[in-house]
RODO-727695 format. One line per 5 residues: number of its first residue (from 0); for each residue x, y, z of C-alpha. Coordinates in nm, 2 decimals, m for minus. Example, Ala and Ser with C-alpha at 12.3 -4.5 7.8 and 13.67 -1.06 7.14 Angstrom:
# residues 2
0	1.23 m0.45 0.78; 1.37 m0.11 0.71 .
# end
This chain:
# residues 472
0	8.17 6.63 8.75; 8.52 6.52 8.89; 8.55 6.61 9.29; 8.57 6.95 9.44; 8.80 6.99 9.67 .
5	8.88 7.27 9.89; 9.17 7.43 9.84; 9.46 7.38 10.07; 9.76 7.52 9.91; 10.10 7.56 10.06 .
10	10.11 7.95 9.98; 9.91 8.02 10.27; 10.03 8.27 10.55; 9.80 8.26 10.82; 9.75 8.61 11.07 .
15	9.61 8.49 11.44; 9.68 8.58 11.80; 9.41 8.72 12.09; 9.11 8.96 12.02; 9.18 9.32 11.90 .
20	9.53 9.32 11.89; 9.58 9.47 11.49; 9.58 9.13 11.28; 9.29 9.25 11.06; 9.52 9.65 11.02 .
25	9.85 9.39 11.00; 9.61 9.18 10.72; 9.53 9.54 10.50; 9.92 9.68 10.53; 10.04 9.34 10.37 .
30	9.77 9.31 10.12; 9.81 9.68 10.03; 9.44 9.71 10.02; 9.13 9.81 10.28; 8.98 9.44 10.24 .
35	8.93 9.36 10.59; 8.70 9.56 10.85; 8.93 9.75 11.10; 8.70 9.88 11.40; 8.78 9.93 11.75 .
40	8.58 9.61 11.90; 8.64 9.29 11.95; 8.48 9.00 11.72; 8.50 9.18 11.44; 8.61 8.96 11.21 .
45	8.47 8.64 11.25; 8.52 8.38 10.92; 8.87 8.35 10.77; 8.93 8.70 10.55; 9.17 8.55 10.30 .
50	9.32 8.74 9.96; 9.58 8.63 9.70; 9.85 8.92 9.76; 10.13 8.93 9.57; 10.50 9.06 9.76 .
55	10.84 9.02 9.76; 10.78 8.88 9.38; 10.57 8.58 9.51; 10.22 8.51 9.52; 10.06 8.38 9.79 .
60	9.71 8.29 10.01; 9.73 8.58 10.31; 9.42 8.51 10.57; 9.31 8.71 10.85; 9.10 8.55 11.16 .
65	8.84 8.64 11.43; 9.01 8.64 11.77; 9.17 8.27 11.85; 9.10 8.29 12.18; 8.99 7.93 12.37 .
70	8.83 8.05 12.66; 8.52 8.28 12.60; 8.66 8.65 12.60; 8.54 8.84 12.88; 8.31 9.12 12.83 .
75	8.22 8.92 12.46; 7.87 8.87 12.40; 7.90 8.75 12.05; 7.71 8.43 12.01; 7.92 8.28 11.78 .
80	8.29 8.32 11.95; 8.30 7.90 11.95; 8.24 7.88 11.55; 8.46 8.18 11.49; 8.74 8.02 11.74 .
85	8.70 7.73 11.56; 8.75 7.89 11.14; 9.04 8.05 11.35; 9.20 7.74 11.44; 9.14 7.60 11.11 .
90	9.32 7.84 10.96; 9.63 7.72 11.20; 9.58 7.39 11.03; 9.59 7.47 10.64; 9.89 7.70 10.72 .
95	10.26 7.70 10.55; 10.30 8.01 10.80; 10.15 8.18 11.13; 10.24 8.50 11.22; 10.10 8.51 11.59 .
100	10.02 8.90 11.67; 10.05 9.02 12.02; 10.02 9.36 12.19; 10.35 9.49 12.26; 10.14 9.80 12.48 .
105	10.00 9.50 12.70; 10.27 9.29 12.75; 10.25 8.93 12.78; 9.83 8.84 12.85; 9.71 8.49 12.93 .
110	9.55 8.47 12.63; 9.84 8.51 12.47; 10.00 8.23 12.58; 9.75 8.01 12.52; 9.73 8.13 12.21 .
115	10.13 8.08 12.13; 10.08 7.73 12.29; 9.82 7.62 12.04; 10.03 7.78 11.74; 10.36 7.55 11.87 .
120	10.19 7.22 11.91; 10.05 7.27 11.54; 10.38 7.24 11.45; 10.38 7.51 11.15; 10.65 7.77 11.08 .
125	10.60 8.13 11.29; 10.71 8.41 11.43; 10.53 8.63 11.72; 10.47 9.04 11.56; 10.46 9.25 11.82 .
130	10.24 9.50 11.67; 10.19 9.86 11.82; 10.56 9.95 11.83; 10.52 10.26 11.64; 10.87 10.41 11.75 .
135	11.21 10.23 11.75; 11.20 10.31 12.13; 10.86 10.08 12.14; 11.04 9.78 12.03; 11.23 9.72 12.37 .
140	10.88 9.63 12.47; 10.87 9.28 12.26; 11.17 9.14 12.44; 10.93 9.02 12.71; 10.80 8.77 12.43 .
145	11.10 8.60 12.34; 11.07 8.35 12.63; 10.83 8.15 12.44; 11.11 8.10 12.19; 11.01 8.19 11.88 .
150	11.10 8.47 11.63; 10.99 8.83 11.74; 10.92 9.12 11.51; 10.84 9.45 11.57; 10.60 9.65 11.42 .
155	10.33 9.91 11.36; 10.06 9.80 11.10; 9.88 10.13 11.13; 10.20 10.30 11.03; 10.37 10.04 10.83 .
160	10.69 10.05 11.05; 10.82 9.71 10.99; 10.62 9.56 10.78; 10.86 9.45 10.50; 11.09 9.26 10.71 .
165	10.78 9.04 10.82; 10.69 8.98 10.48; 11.05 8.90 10.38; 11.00 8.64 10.72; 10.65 8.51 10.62 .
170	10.77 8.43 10.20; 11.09 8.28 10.31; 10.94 7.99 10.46; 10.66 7.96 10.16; 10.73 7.60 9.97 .
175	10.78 7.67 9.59; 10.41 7.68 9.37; 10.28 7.45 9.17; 10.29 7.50 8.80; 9.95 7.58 8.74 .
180	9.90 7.81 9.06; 10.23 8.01 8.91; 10.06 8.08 8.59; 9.68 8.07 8.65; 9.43 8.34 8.81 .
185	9.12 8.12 8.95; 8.78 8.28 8.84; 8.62 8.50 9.15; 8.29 8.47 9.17; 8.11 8.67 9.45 .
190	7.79 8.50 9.64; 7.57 8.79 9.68; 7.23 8.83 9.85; 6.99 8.95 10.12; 7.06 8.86 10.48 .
195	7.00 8.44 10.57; 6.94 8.37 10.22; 7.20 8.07 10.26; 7.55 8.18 10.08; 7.74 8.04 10.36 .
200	7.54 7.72 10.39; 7.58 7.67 10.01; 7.97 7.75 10.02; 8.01 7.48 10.26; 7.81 7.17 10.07 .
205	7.98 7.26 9.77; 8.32 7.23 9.93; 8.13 6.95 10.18; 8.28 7.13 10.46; 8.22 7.37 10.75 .
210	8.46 7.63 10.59; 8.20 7.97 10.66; 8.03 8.03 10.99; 7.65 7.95 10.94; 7.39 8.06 11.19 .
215	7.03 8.17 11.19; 7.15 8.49 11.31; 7.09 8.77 11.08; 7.42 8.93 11.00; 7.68 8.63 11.09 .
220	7.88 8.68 10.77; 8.03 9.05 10.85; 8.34 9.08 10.59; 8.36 8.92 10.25; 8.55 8.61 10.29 .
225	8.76 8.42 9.99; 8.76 8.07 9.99; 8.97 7.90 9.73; 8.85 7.59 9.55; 8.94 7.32 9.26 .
230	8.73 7.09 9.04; 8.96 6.76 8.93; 9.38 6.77 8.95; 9.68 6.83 8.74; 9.67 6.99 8.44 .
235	9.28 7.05 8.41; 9.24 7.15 8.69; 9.01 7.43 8.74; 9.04 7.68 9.03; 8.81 7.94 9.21 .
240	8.77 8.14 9.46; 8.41 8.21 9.63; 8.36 8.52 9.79; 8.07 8.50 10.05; 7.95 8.82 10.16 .
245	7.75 8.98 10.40; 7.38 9.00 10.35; 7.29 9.33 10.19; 7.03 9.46 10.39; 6.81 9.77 10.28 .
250	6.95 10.07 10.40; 6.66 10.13 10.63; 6.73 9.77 10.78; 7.08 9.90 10.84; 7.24 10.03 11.19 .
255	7.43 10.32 11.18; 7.72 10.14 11.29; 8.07 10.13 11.14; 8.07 9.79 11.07; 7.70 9.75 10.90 .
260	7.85 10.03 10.63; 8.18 9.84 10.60; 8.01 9.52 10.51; 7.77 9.67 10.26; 8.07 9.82 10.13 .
265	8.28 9.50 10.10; 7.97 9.32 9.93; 7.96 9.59 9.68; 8.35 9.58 9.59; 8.31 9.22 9.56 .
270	8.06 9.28 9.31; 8.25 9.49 9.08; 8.56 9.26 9.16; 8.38 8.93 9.04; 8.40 8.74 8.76 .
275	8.06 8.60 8.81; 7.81 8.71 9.09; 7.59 8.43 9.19; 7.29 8.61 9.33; 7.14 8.37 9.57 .
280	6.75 8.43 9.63; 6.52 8.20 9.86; 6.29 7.99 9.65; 5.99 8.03 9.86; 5.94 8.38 9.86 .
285	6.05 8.46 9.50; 6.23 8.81 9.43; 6.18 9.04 9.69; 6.23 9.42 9.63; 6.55 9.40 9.79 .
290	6.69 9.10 9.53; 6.61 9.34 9.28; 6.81 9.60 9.44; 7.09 9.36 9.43; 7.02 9.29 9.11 .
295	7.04 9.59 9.01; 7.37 9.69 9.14; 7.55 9.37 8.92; 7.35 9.52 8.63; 7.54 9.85 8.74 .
300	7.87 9.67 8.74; 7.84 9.55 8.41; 7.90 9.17 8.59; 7.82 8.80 8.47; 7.54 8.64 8.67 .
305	7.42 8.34 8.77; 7.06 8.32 8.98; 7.05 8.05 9.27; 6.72 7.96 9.34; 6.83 7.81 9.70 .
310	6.58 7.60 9.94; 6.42 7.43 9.67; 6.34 7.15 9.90; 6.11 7.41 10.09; 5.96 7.54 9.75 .
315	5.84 7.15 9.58; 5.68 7.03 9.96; 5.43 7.31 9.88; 5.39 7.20 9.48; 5.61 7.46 9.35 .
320	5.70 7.33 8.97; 6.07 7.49 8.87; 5.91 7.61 8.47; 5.64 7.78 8.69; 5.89 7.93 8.91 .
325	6.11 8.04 8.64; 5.84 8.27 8.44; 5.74 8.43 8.74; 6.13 8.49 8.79; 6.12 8.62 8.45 .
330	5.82 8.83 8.46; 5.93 8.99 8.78; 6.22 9.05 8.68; 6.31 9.14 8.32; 6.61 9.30 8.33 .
335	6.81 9.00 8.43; 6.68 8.79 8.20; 7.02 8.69 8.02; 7.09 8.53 8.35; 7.09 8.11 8.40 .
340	6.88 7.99 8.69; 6.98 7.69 8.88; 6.68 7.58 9.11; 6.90 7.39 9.38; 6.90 7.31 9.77 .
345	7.21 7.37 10.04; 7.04 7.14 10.29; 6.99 6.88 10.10; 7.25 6.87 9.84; 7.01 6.94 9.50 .
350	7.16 7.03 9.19; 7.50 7.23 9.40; 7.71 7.06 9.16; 7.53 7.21 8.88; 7.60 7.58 8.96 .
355	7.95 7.53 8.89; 7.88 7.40 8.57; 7.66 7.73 8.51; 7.91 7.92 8.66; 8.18 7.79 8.41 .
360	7.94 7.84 8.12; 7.88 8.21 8.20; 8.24 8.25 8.24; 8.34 8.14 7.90; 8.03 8.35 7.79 .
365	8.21 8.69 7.93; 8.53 8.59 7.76; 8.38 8.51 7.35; 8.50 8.69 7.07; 8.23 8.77 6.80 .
370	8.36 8.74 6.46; 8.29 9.04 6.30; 8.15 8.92 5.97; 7.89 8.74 6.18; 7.81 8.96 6.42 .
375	7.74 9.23 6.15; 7.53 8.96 5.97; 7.35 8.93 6.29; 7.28 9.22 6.29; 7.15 9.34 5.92 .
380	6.92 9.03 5.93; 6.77 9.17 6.28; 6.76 9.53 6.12; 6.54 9.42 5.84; 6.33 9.19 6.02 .
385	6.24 9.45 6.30; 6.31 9.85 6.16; 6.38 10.08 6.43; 6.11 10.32 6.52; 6.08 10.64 6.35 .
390	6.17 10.97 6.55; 6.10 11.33 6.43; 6.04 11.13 6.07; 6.40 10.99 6.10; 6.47 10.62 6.15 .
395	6.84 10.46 6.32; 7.05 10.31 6.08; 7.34 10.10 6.15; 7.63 10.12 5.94; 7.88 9.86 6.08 .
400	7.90 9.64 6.42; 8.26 9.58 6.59; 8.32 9.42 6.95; 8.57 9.63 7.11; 8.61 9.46 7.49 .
405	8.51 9.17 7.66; 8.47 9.13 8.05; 8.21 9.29 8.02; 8.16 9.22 7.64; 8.17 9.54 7.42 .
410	7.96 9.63 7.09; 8.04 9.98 6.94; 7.78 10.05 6.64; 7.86 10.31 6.39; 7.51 10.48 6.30 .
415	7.36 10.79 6.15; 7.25 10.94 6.49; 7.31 10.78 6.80; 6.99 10.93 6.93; 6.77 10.78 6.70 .
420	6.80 10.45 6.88; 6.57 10.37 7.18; 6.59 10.11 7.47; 6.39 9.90 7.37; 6.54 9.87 7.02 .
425	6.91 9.79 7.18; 6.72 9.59 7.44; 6.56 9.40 7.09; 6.95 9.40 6.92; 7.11 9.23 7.29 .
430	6.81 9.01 7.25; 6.96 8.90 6.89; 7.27 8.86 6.96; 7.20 8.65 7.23; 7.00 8.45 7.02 .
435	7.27 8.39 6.81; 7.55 8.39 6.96; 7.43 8.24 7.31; 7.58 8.43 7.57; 7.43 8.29 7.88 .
440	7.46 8.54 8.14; 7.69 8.76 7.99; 7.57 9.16 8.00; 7.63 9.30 7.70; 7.74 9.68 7.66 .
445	7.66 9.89 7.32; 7.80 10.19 7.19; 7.63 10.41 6.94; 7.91 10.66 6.76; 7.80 10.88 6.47 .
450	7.91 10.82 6.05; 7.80 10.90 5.77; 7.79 10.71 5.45; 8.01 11.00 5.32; 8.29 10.88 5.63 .
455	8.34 10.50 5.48; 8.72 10.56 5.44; 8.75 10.69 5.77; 8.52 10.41 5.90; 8.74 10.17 5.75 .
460	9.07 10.32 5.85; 8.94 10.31 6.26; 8.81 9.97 6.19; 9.14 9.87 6.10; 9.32 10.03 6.39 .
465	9.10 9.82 6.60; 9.16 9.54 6.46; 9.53 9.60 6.45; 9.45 9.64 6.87; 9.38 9.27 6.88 .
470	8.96 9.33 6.80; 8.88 9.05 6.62 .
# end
């Protein structure tokens, strides 16, 4: 596999400054989208949020931080200040732009200037937003910041007072894009699983770098952070982004605080935003009731799915043999049983590289086109082989097969009655398919719609429209 790299593009406006001064509310009003957690507290936010946004005509990395504060904030008792301190400061580094937010109510804070002084010795483009002006008569309140010489803007991300002129700021000072990031969407592919089950640990040996907080603490990864990504250079090059999320705890497990619901939330909309979900279970206890919870919500989402066996390492010192492992996996849990499993270990390094290469496979899996004399031959042959049970002394039959969609991929079957058909004979007919046609982690949606023999010439004529709608 050529290297993977993480990626460092030079589309990337960074958001920083002090603890709970609005960067996270700045980070939503730009991206035009709730995506990260707004809540009165400080250390919120603790990874680098990042989102491809797209303003002013230009596309571009936007990423939120936790606090960049250097000194431990008083009154914080979060445990992991340094290692969120430190993704902050990182985030300075990988930077075209800074936009360094401050607290026009509070004035000019020590923190602030320690902050500023960081930002200027990195030597990257920025300006200082001086959020919580809500009023034009708020904005004489800034002026106090333009001793530190830099830019100062005004604004009020809760209202959007402001705003555009920042963007204008942050997009003037973007270097041009590459060809390929001008014309190519990276695949998203969310890592999903239950609390400590080692997303962020795998994240960072596949990139073979400390880009996500990881700590024994249950709950460390709060908001769903993007992390962009390429395999090789140039013209091949592939690109991703990984979307760690926070560990989705049963709702029993669950505080009743604002955050806890804001990060199961996040996890879910990552879900449903994914290309692929890579559901990430821990070798050495198998499935748990709550992976199949998971589970069950990427079934729900019609999503692509890879399943990470991670801590293999742990699993073979006690004799664990994978073909073992993978029937139990199987038996335990059926209904995700179109889904690769990569056995692999994010201490030690085994087999990471190959869940890209299962991740690529799926990918190309949700994106086939089924010819449509084959995939009705597919299906005659699996008709006759297996009839369909009889119900109320009538039996299914299937007239004609047609993909209508992909992502996820789309079967609409023209039959005598739609509710002749049970789920176990579709279950049987995905099964086929499959068999056929491979589709490795690729769900597979069917429609039943009703026709009679009698209805050929209208059959044909809506087979034809759909074709003429780019079905193949």
């Amino acid at each position: 596999m050529d290297e993977v790299n993480v990626s460092k593009p030079g589309r990337v406006v960074a958001i920083v400054g002090r603890p709970n001064v609005g960067k996270s509310a700045l980070f939503n009003r730009i991206a035009r989208q709730r995506i990260a957690i707004v809540f009165d507290q400080p250390g919120v936010t603790r990874d680098r949020v990042a989102r491809e946004v797209e303003a002013n005509g230009q596309r571009f990395m936007l990423v939120d931080t936790g606090g960049l504060a250097f000194d431990k904030t008083p009154g914080s008792d979060d445990p992991l200040a340094a290692e969120t301190r430190q993704q902050a400061a990182l985030a300075v580094t990988d930077a075209a732009v800074c936009l360094v937010v401050v607290d026009a109510r509070a004035g000019v804070t020590p923190l602030d200037e320690e902050v500023l002084k960081r930002v200027r010795e990195s030597g990257v483009p920025c300006a200082i937003v001086a959020n919580k002006c809500d009023i034009a008569e708020d904005d004489v309140r800034a002026d106090e910041f333009l001793r530190f010489g830099m830019p100062v803007m005004t604004c009020s991300a809760e209202h959007g007072r402001g705003v555009a002129a920042i963007v204008e700021f942050a997009t003037s000072k973007l270097p041009p894009p590459e060809a390929d990031e001008a014309t190519s969407r990276p695949l998203r592919v969310a890592i999903v699983g239950r609390p400590n089950a080692g997303k962020s640990s795998y994240i960072n040996r596949l990139l073979n770098a400390e880009r996500v907080i990881v700590s024994d603490i249950p709950g460390t990864t709060r908001d769903s952070v993007d992390v962009p990504f390429t395999i090789g250079s140039g013209p091949t090059a592939r690109r991703y982004v990984l979307v760690d999320t926070a560990g989705m705890k049963k709702h029993t497990q669950m505080s009743k605080t604002s955050v806890d619901n804001f990060s199961l939330f996040r996890s879910e909309k990552a879900i449903e935003e994914a290309d692929v979900v890579l559901l990430v279970m821990e070798s050495e206890l198998g499935p748990t009731k709550q992976d199949m919870r998971i589970a069950g919500k990427i079934l729900d989402a019609h999503r692509a799915c890879v399943v990470l066996m991670n801590k293999w390492d742990l699993a073979t010192e006690k004799g664990m043999k994978e073909g073992e492992a993978i029937q139990v996996i199987r038996q335990m849990m059926p209904f995700l049983s179109f889904a690769p499993v990569v056995f692999c270990s994010a201490k030690s390094g085994y087999n990471v590289r190959r869940t890209v290469d299962a991740i690529d496979a799926v990918a190309s899996s949700v994106q086939a086109r089924l010819p449509t004399g084959m995939l009705n031959r597919t299906i005659e042959t699996a008709t006759k082989k297996t009839l369909s049970p009889m119900i109320k002394g009538k039996r299914l039959k299937i007239y004609y097969g047609l993909q209508v969609g992909n992502d996820p991929l789309t079967i609409r079957l023209f039959v005598n009655d739609p509710k002749l058909v049970t789920d176990a004979y579709k279950s049987y007919l995905e099964k086929a398919l499959r068999a056929r046609f491979g589709l490795e982690g690729a769900p597979i949606r069917m429609f039943l719609k009703a026709r009679s023999r009698k209805d050929g010439a209208a059959l044909g004529q809506e087979i034809s429209s759909l074709k003429r709608n780019g079905v193949s």
